[in-house]
Backbone as CSV, one residue per row, in Angstrom:
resi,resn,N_x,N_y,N_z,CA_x,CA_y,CA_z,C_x,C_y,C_z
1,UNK,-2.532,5.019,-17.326,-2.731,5.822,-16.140,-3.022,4.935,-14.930
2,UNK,-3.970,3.832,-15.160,-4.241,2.734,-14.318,-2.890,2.283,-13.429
3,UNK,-1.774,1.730,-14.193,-0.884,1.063,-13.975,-0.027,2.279,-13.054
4,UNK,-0.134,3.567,-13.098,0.582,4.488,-12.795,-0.290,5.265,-11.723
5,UNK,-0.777,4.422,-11.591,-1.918,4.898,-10.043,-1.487,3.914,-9.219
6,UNK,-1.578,2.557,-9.483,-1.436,1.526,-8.948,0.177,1.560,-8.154
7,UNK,0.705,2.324,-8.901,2.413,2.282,-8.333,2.364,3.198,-7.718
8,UNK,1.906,4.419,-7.326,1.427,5.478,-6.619,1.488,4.706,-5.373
9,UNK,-0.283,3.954,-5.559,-1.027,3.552,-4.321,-0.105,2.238,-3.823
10,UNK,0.448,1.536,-4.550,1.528,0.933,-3.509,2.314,1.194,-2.504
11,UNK,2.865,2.180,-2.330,3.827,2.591,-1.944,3.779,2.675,-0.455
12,UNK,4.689,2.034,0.252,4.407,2.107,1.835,4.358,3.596,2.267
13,UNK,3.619,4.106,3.895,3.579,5.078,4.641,5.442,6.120,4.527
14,UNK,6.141,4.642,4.666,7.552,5.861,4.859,7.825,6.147,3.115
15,UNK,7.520,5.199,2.547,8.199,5.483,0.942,7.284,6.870,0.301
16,UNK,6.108,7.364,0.865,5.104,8.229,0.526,5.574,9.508,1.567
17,UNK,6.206,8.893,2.808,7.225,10.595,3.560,7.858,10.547,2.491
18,UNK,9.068,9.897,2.142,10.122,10.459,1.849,10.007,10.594,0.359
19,UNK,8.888,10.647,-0.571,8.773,11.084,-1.776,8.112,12.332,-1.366
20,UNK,7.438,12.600,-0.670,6.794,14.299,0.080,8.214,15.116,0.519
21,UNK,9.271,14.264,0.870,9.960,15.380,1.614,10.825,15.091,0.236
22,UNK,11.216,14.462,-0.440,11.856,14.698,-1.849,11.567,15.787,-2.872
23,UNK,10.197,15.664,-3.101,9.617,16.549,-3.260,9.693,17.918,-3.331
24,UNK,9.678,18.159,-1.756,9.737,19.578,-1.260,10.841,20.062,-1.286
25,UNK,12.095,18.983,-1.165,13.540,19.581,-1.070,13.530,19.969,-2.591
26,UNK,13.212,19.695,-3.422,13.353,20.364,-5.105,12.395,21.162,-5.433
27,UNK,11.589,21.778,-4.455,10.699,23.056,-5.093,11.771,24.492,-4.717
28,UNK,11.039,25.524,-5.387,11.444,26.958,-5.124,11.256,27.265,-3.629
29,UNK,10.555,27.004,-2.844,9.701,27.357,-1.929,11.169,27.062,-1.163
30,UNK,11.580,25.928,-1.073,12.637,24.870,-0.259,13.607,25.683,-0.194
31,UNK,13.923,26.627,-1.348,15.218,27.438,-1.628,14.887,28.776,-1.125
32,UNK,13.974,28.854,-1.260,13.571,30.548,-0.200,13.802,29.947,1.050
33,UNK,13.002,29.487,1.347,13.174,29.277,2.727,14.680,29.503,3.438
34,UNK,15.460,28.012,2.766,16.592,28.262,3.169,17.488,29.521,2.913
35,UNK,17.621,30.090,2.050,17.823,31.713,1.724,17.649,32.423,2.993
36,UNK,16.453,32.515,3.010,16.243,33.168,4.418,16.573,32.617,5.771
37,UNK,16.059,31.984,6.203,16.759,30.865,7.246,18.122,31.660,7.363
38,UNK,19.177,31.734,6.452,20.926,31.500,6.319,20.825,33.276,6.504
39,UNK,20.253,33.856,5.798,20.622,35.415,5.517,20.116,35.823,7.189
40,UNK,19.031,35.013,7.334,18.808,35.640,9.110,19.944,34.630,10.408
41,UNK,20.397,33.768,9.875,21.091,33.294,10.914,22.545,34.587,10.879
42,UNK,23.500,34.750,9.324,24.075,35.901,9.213,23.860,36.930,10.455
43,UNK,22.564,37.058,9.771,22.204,38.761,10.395,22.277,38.711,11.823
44,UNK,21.792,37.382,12.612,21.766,37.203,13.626,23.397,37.187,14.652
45,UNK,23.707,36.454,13.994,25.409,36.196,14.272,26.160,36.812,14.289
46,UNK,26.144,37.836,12.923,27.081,39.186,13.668,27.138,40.170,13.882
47,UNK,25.607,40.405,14.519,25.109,41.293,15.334,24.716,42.379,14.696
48,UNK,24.101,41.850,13.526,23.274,43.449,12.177,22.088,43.235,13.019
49,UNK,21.325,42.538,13.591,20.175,42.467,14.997,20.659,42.413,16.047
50,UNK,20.850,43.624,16.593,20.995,43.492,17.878,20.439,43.158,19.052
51,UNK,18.731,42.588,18.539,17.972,42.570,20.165,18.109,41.025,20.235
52,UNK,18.362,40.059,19.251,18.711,38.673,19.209,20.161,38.213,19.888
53,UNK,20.404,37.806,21.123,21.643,36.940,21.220,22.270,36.144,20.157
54,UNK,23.792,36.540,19.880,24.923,35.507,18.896,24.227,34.249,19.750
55,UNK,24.172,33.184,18.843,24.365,31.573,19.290,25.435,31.043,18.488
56,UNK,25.826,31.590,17.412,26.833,30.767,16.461,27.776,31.896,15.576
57,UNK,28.440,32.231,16.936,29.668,33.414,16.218,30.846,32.766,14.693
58,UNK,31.031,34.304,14.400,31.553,33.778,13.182,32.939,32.339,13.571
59,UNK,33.272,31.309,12.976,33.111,31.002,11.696,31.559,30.187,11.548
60,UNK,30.608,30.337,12.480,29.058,29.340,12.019,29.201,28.117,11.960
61,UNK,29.908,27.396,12.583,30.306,25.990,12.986,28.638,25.513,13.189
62,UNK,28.046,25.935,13.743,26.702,25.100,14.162,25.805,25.068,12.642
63,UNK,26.316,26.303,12.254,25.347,26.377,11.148,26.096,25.447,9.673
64,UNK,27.612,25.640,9.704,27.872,24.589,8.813,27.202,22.578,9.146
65,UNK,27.727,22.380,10.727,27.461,21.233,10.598,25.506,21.006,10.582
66,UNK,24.852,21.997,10.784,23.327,21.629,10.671,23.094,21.919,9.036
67,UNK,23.987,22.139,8.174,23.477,22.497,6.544,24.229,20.487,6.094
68,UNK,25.279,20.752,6.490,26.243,18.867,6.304,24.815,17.737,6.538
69,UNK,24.474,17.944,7.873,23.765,17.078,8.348,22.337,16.788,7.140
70,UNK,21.823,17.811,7.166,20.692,18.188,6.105,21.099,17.832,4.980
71,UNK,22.238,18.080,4.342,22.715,17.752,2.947,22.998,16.142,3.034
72,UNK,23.029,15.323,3.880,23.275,14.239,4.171,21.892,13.280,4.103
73,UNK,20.889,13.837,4.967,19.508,13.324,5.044,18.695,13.165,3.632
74,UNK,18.943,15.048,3.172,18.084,15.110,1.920,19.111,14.095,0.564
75,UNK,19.903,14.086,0.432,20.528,13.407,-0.449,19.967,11.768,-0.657
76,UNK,19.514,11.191,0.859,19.412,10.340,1.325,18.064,9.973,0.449
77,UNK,16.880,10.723,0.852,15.382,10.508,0.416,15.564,10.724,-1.447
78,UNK,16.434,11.840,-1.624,16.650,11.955,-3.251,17.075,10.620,-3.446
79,UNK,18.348,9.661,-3.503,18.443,8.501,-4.019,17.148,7.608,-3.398
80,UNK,16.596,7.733,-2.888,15.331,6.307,-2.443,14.418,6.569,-3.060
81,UNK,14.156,7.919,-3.686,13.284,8.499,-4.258,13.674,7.789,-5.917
82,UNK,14.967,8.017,-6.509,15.582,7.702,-7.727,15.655,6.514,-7.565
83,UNK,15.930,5.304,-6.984,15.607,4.393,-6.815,13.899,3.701,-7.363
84,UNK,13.098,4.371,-6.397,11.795,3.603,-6.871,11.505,4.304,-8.200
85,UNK,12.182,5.489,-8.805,11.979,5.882,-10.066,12.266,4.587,-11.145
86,UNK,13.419,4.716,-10.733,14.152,3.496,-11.511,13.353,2.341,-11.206
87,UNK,12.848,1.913,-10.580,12.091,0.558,-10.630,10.635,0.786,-11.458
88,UNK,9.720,1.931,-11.204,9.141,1.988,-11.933,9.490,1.862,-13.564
89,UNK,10.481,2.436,-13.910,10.934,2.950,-15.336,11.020,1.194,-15.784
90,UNK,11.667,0.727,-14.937,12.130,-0.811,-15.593,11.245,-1.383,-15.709
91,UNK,9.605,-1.440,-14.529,8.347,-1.797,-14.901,7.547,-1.600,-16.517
92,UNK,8.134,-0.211,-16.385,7.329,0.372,-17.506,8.196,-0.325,-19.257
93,UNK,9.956,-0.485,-18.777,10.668,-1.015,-20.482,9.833,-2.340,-19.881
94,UNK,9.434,-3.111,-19.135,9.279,-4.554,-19.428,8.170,-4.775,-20.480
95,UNK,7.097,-3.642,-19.801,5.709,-3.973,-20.224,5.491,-3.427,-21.627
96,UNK,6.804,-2.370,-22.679,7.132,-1.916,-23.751,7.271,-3.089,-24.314
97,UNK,8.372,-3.908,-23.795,9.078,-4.984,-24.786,8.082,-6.291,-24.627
98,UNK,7.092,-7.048,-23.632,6.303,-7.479,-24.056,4.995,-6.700,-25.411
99,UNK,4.699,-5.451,-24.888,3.765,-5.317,-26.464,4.281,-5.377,-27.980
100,UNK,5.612,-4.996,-27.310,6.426,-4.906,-28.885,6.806,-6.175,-29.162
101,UNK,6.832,-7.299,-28.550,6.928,-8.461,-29.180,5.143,-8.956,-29.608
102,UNK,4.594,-8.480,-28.718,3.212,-8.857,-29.545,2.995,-8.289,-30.685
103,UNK,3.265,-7.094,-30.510,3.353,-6.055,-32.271,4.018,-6.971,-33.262
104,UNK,5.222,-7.583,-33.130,5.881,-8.434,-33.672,5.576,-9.372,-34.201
105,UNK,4.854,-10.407,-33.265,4.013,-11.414,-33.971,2.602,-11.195,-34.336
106,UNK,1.977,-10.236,-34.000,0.674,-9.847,-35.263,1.418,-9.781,-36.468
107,UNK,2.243,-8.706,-36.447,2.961,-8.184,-37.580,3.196,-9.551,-38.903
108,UNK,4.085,-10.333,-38.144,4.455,-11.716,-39.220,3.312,-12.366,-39.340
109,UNK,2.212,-12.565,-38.180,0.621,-12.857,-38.501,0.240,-12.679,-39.951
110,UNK,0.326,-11.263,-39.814,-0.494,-10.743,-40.725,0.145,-10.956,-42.339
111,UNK,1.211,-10.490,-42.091,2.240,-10.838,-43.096,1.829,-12.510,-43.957
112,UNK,1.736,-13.019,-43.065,2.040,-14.491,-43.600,0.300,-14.556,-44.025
113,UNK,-0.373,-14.124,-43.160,-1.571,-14.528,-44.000,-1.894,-13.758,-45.068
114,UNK,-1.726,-11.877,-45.322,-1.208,-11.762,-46.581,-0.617,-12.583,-47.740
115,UNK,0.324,-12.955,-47.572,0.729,-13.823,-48.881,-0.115,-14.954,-49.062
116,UNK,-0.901,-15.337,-48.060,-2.036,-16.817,-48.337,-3.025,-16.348,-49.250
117,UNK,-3.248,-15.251,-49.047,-4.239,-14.640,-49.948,-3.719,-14.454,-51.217
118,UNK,-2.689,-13.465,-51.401,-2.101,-13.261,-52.639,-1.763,-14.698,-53.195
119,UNK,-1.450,-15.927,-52.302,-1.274,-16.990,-53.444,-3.179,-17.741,-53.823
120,UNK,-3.523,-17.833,-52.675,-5.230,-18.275,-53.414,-5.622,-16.985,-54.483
121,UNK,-5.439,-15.620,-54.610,-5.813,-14.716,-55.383,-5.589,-15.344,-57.182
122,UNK,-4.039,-15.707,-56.734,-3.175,-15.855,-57.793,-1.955,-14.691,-57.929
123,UNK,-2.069,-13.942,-57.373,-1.322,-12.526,-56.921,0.092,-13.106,-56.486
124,UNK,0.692,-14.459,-56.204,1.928,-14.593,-55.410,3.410,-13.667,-55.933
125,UNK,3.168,-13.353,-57.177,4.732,-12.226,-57.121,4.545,-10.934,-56.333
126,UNK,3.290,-10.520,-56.090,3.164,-9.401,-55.362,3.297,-9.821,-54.002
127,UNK,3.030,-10.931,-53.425,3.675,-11.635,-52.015,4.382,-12.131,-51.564
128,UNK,5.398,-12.509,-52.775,6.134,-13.061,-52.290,7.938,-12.175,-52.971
129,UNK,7.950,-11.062,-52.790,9.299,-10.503,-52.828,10.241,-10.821,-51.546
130,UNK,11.655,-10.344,-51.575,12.859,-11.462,-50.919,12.108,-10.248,-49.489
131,UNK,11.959,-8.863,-49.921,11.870,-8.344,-48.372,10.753,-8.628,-47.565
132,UNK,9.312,-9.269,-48.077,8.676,-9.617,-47.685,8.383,-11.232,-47.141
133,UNK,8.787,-11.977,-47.667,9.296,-13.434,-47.467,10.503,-13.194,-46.132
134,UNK,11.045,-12.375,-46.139,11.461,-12.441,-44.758,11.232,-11.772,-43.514
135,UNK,10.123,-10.815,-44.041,9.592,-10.332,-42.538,8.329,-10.927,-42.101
136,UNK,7.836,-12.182,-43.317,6.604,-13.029,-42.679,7.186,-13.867,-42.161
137,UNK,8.559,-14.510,-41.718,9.321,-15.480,-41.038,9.718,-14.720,-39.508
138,UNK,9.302,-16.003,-38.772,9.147,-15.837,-37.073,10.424,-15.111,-36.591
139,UNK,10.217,-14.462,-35.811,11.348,-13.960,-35.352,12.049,-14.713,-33.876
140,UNK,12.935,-15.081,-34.100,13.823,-15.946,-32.741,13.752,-14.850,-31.826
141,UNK,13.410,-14.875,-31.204,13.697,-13.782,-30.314,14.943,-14.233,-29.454
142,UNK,14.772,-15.266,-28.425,16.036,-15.657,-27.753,17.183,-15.561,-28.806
143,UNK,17.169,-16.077,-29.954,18.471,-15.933,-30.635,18.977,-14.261,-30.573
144,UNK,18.092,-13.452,-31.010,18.142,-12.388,-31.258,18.613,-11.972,-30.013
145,UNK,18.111,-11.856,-28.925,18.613,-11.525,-27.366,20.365,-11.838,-27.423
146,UNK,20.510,-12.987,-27.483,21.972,-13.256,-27.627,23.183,-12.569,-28.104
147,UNK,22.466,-12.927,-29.345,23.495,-11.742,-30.490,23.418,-10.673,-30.001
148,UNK,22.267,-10.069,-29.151,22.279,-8.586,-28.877,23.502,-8.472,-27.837
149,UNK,23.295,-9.594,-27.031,24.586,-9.563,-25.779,25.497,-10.018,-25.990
150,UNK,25.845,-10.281,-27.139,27.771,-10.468,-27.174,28.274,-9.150,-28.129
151,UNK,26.919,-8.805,-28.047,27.785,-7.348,-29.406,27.618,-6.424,-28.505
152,UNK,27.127,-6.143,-27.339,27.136,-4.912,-26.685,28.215,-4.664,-26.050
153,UNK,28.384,-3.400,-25.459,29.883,-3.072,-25.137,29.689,-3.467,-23.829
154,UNK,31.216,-3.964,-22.613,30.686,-3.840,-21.519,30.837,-2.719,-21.012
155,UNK,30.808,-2.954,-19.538,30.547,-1.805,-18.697,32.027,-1.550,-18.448
Protein backbone atom coordinates (compact mmCIF):
# COMPACT_ATOMS: atom_id res chain seq x y z
CA UNK A 1 0.00 0.00 0.00
CA UNK A 2 3.11 2.13 0.96
CA UNK A 3 4.61 1.83 -2.48
CA UNK A 4 1.09 2.64 -3.97
CA UNK A 5 0.73 5.83 -2.05
CA UNK A 6 4.05 6.85 -2.91
CA UNK A 7 3.10 6.68 -6.76
CA UNK A 8 -0.09 8.50 -5.98
CA UNK A 9 1.89 11.28 -4.13
CA UNK A 10 4.37 11.60 -6.92
CA UNK A 11 2.57 12.65 -9.40
CA UNK A 12 2.93 16.24 -10.74
CA UNK A 13 -0.07 19.11 -10.34
CA UNK A 14 -1.04 18.52 -14.23
CA UNK A 15 -0.60 14.56 -14.11
CA UNK A 16 -3.18 14.73 -10.85
CA UNK A 17 -5.72 17.24 -13.41
CA UNK A 18 -5.68 14.99 -15.92
CA UNK A 19 -6.15 11.70 -13.84
CA UNK A 20 -9.31 13.86 -12.11
CA UNK A 21 -10.58 14.72 -15.46
CA UNK A 22 -9.90 10.96 -16.67
CA UNK A 23 -11.61 9.99 -14.10
CA UNK A 24 -14.69 11.88 -14.46
CA UNK A 25 -14.87 11.31 -18.22
CA UNK A 26 -15.55 7.38 -17.20
CA UNK A 27 -18.11 7.88 -14.46
CA UNK A 28 -22.04 7.64 -14.99
CA UNK A 29 -22.44 11.12 -13.90
CA UNK A 30 -20.13 12.21 -17.23
CA UNK A 31 -22.78 10.31 -19.35
CA UNK A 32 -25.85 11.99 -17.87
CA UNK A 33 -24.63 14.96 -18.13
CA UNK A 34 -23.79 14.72 -21.61
CA UNK A 35 -27.26 13.01 -22.35
CA UNK A 36 -28.71 15.94 -21.27
CA UNK A 37 -26.50 18.65 -22.45
CA UNK A 38 -27.30 16.90 -26.31
CA UNK A 39 -31.18 16.11 -25.66
CA UNK A 40 -31.41 19.99 -24.58
CA UNK A 41 -29.22 21.34 -27.30
CA UNK A 42 -31.92 19.04 -29.75
CA UNK A 43 -34.72 20.52 -28.00
CA UNK A 44 -33.22 23.80 -28.30
CA UNK A 45 -32.40 23.72 -32.04
CA UNK A 46 -35.45 22.75 -33.41
CA UNK A 47 -37.50 24.75 -31.70
CA UNK A 48 -39.49 21.99 -29.17
CA UNK A 49 -38.44 25.38 -26.75
CA UNK A 50 -39.57 28.03 -28.07
CA UNK A 51 -38.57 30.88 -25.61
CA UNK A 52 -34.69 29.86 -26.34
CA UNK A 53 -33.14 31.27 -29.70
CA UNK A 54 -31.81 28.36 -32.52
CA UNK A 55 -27.86 28.92 -32.25
CA UNK A 56 -27.10 25.67 -34.14
CA UNK A 57 -29.87 24.82 -36.74
CA UNK A 58 -30.25 21.47 -37.96
CA UNK A 59 -27.51 19.74 -39.33
CA UNK A 60 -25.67 20.89 -35.51
CA UNK A 61 -22.41 21.64 -37.10
CA UNK A 62 -21.38 23.53 -33.85
CA UNK A 63 -22.52 20.82 -31.86
CA UNK A 64 -20.79 18.06 -33.96
CA UNK A 65 -17.46 19.94 -34.08
CA UNK A 66 -17.67 20.83 -30.03
CA UNK A 67 -18.44 16.74 -29.31
CA UNK A 68 -14.94 16.01 -32.15
CA UNK A 69 -13.09 18.54 -30.22
CA UNK A 70 -14.00 16.94 -26.71
CA UNK A 71 -13.58 13.44 -28.09
CA UNK A 72 -10.12 14.59 -29.06
CA UNK A 73 -9.06 16.21 -25.59
CA UNK A 74 -10.70 13.40 -23.49
CA UNK A 75 -9.05 10.62 -25.50
CA UNK A 76 -5.98 12.63 -24.91
CA UNK A 77 -5.94 12.54 -20.78
CA UNK A 78 -7.35 8.67 -21.22
CA UNK A 79 -3.96 7.61 -23.00
CA UNK A 80 -1.67 9.81 -20.37
CA UNK A 81 -3.72 8.41 -17.90
CA UNK A 82 -2.94 4.56 -19.50
CA UNK A 83 0.34 5.50 -19.87
CA UNK A 84 1.31 6.22 -16.17
CA UNK A 85 -0.90 3.02 -15.60
CA UNK A 86 1.42 1.20 -17.56
CA UNK A 87 4.43 2.52 -15.87
CA UNK A 88 3.17 1.81 -12.65
CA UNK A 89 2.21 -1.89 -13.68
CA UNK A 90 5.92 -2.33 -14.99
CA UNK A 91 7.06 -0.88 -11.47
CA UNK A 92 5.01 -3.26 -9.85
CA UNK A 93 6.31 -6.82 -12.60
CA UNK A 94 9.88 -5.46 -11.63
CA UNK A 95 9.49 -5.54 -7.95
CA UNK A 96 7.46 -9.31 -8.53
CA UNK A 97 10.46 -10.66 -10.39
CA UNK A 98 13.06 -9.36 -7.95
CA UNK A 99 11.08 -11.24 -4.87
CA UNK A 100 10.60 -14.15 -6.98
CA UNK A 101 14.14 -14.49 -7.59
CA UNK A 102 14.72 -14.10 -3.90
CA UNK A 103 11.98 -16.84 -3.35
CA UNK A 104 14.27 -18.68 -5.67
CA UNK A 105 17.34 -18.55 -3.93
CA UNK A 106 15.97 -19.18 -0.33
CA UNK A 107 14.26 -21.93 -2.02
CA UNK A 108 17.76 -23.78 -3.34
CA UNK A 109 19.06 -22.29 0.21
CA UNK A 110 17.05 -24.28 1.85
CA UNK A 111 17.08 -27.15 -0.36
CA UNK A 112 20.75 -27.55 -0.25
CA UNK A 113 20.96 -27.22 3.36
CA UNK A 114 18.25 -29.86 3.66
CA UNK A 115 20.27 -32.47 2.12
CA UNK A 116 23.38 -31.34 4.56
CA UNK A 117 21.35 -32.51 7.15
CA UNK A 118 19.94 -35.60 5.66
CA UNK A 119 23.64 -36.49 4.82
CA UNK A 120 25.11 -35.66 8.62
CA UNK A 121 21.63 -37.52 9.77
CA UNK A 122 22.71 -40.39 7.61
CA UNK A 123 19.28 -39.96 5.79
CA UNK A 124 21.15 -39.09 2.20
CA UNK A 125 18.70 -41.37 -0.08
CA UNK A 126 15.91 -39.37 1.24
CA UNK A 127 18.03 -36.16 -0.03
CA UNK A 128 19.35 -36.90 -2.46
CA UNK A 129 16.66 -38.10 -5.32
CA UNK A 130 17.40 -36.92 -9.23
CA UNK A 131 14.27 -34.28 -8.61
CA UNK A 132 15.67 -32.95 -5.69
CA UNK A 133 19.45 -32.80 -6.53
CA UNK A 134 18.29 -30.59 -9.14
CA UNK A 135 16.22 -28.08 -7.64
CA UNK A 136 19.05 -27.58 -4.82
CA UNK A 137 21.33 -26.48 -7.93
CA UNK A 138 21.60 -22.55 -8.57
CA UNK A 139 19.58 -21.33 -10.97
CA UNK A 140 21.38 -19.24 -14.01
CA UNK A 141 19.17 -16.87 -14.26
CA UNK A 142 20.86 -14.80 -17.15
CA UNK A 143 21.10 -18.10 -18.98
CA UNK A 144 17.59 -18.70 -18.35
CA UNK A 145 16.61 -14.99 -19.54
CA UNK A 146 18.19 -15.89 -22.86
CA UNK A 147 16.68 -19.02 -23.71
CA UNK A 148 13.54 -17.25 -22.68
CA UNK A 149 14.33 -14.66 -25.60
CA UNK A 150 15.12 -16.65 -28.49
CA UNK A 151 12.06 -18.89 -27.90
CA UNK A 152 9.59 -16.13 -27.68
CA UNK A 153 7.59 -15.19 -30.59
CA UNK A 154 8.23 -11.79 -32.13
CA UNK A 155 6.13 -9.03 -32.45
Amino acid sequence: MRLEENFLQQRSRVERIGDAIGSFAGSMLFVVIHVVLIIGWFLVNTRVIPLVPVFDPYPFILLSMTVSIEAVILSTFVLMRQNREGKRAEHRQHLTLQIDLLAEQEATKTLQLLQRICKRLGMEESGNDAETTLLSESTAIAELAEELQQHMPRD
